[in-house]
C-alpha positions as CSV (number, residue, x, y, z in Angstrom):
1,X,0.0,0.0,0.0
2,X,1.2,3.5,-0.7
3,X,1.8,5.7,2.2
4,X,-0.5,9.4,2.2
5,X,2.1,12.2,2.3
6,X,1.0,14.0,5.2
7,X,0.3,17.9,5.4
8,X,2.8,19.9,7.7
9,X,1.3,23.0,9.6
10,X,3.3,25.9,11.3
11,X,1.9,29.3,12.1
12,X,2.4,32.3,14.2
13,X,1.8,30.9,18.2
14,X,1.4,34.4,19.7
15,X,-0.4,37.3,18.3
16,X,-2.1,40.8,19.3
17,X,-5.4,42.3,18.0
18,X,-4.4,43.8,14.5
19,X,-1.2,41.5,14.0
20,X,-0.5,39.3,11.1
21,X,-0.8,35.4,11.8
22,X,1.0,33.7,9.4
23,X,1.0,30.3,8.1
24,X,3.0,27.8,6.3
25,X,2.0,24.7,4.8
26,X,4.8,21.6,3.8
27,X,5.4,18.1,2.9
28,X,7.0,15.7,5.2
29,X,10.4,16.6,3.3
30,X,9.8,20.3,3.9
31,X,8.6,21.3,0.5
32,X,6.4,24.2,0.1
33,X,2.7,22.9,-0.9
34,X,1.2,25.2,-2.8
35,X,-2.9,25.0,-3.0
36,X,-3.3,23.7,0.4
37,X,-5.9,25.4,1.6
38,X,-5.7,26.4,5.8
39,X,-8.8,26.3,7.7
40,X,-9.2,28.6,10.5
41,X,-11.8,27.4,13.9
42,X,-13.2,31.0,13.3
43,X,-14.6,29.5,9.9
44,X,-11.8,31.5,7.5
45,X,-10.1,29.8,4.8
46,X,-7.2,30.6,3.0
47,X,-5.2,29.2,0.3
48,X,-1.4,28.9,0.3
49,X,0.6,30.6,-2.6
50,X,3.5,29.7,-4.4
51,X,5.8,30.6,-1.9
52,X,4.0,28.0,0.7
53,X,2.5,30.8,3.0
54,X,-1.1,32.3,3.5
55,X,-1.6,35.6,5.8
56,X,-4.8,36.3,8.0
57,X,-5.6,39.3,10.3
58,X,-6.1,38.8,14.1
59,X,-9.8,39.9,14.9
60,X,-10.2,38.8,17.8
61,X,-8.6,37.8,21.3
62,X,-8.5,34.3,21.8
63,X,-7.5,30.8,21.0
64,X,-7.8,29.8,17.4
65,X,-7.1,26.2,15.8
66,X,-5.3,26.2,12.5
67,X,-5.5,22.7,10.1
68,X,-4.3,22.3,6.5
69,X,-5.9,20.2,3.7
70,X,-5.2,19.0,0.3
71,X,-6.4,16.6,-1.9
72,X,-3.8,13.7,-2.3
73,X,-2.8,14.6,1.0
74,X,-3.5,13.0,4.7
75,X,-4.9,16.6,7.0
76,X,-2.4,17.8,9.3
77,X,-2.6,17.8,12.5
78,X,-4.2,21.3,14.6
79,X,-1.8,24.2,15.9
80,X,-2.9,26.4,18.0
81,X,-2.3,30.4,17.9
82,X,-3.0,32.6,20.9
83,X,-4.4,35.9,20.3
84,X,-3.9,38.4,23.2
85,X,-5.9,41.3,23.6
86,X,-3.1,44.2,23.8
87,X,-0.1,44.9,21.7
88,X,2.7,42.4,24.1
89,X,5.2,45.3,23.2
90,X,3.6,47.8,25.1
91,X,3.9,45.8,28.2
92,X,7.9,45.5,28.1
93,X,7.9,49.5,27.4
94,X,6.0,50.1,30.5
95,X,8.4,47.6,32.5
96,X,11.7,49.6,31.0
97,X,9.7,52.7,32.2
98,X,9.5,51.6,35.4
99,X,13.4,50.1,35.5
100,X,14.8,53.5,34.8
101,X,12.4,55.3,37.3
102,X,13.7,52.9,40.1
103,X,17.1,53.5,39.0
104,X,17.0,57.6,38.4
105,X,15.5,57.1,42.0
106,X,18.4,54.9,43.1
107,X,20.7,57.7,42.0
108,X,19.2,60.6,43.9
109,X,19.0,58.6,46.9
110,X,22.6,57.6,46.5
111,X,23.9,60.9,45.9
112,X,21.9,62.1,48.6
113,X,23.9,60.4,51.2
114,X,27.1,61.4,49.8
C-alpha cells in the first residue's frame, strides 16, 4: 500500500489584535505545498501561494485552531495560535519605564547620602 504524504502546519503561536498570523504549509520533506488550503476554527479559509505561506488578520482575542488540507494529501494535525488582547510590546515599554524610574531614583538617593 502507498503511504498518504502527510500535510505539515506551522503558524504564528502568539499574536495581538491587528497583527498578522502567518501560516506555512509543507510536505513531510519540507517542500512548500502550494494550493493547500488552511482552515481557521473561526470558519476562514485561506489558500497557500506559491511561496507555501497564507496571511490572516487577528480579529479577535483568543485561541484559534489552524489545520491544512489538500487533496492527495493526509490533514495535518491542529496548531494552536493565541491571540492576546493588547499589543505584548507595550507591556515590556512600561516595564523599561519603570526600570529607569527605580534606578533615576536609586541615583538621587545615592547621591543624597554622599
Amino acid at each position: 500500500a502507498c503511504k498518504i504524504p502527510e500535510l505539515i502546519i506551522n503558524c504564528t503561536k502568539n499574536v495581538g489584535v491587528g497583527e498578522t498570523i502567518t501560516c506555512t504549509v509543507a510536505d513531510e520533506f519540507g517542500n512548500p505545498v502550494p494550493g493547500a488550503t488552511v482552515t481557521l476554527s473561526d470558519g476562514r479559509t485561506g489558500t497557500i501561494g506559491d511561496d507555501g505561506r497564507v496571511q490572516f488578520l487577528a480579529e479577535q482575542s483568543g485561541k484559534i485552531d489552524a489545520a491544512a488540507g489538500k487533496k492527495g494529501y493526509a490533514e495535518s494535525e491542529k496548531v494552536y495560535i493565541s491571540v492576546s488582547e493588547g499589543t505584548p510590546w507595550l507591556w515590556y515599554l512600561l516595564i523599561l519605564i519603570l526600570i529607569l524610574i527605580l534606578l533615576i531614583l536609586l541615583l538621587i538617593r545615592k547621591r543624597k547620602k554622599e
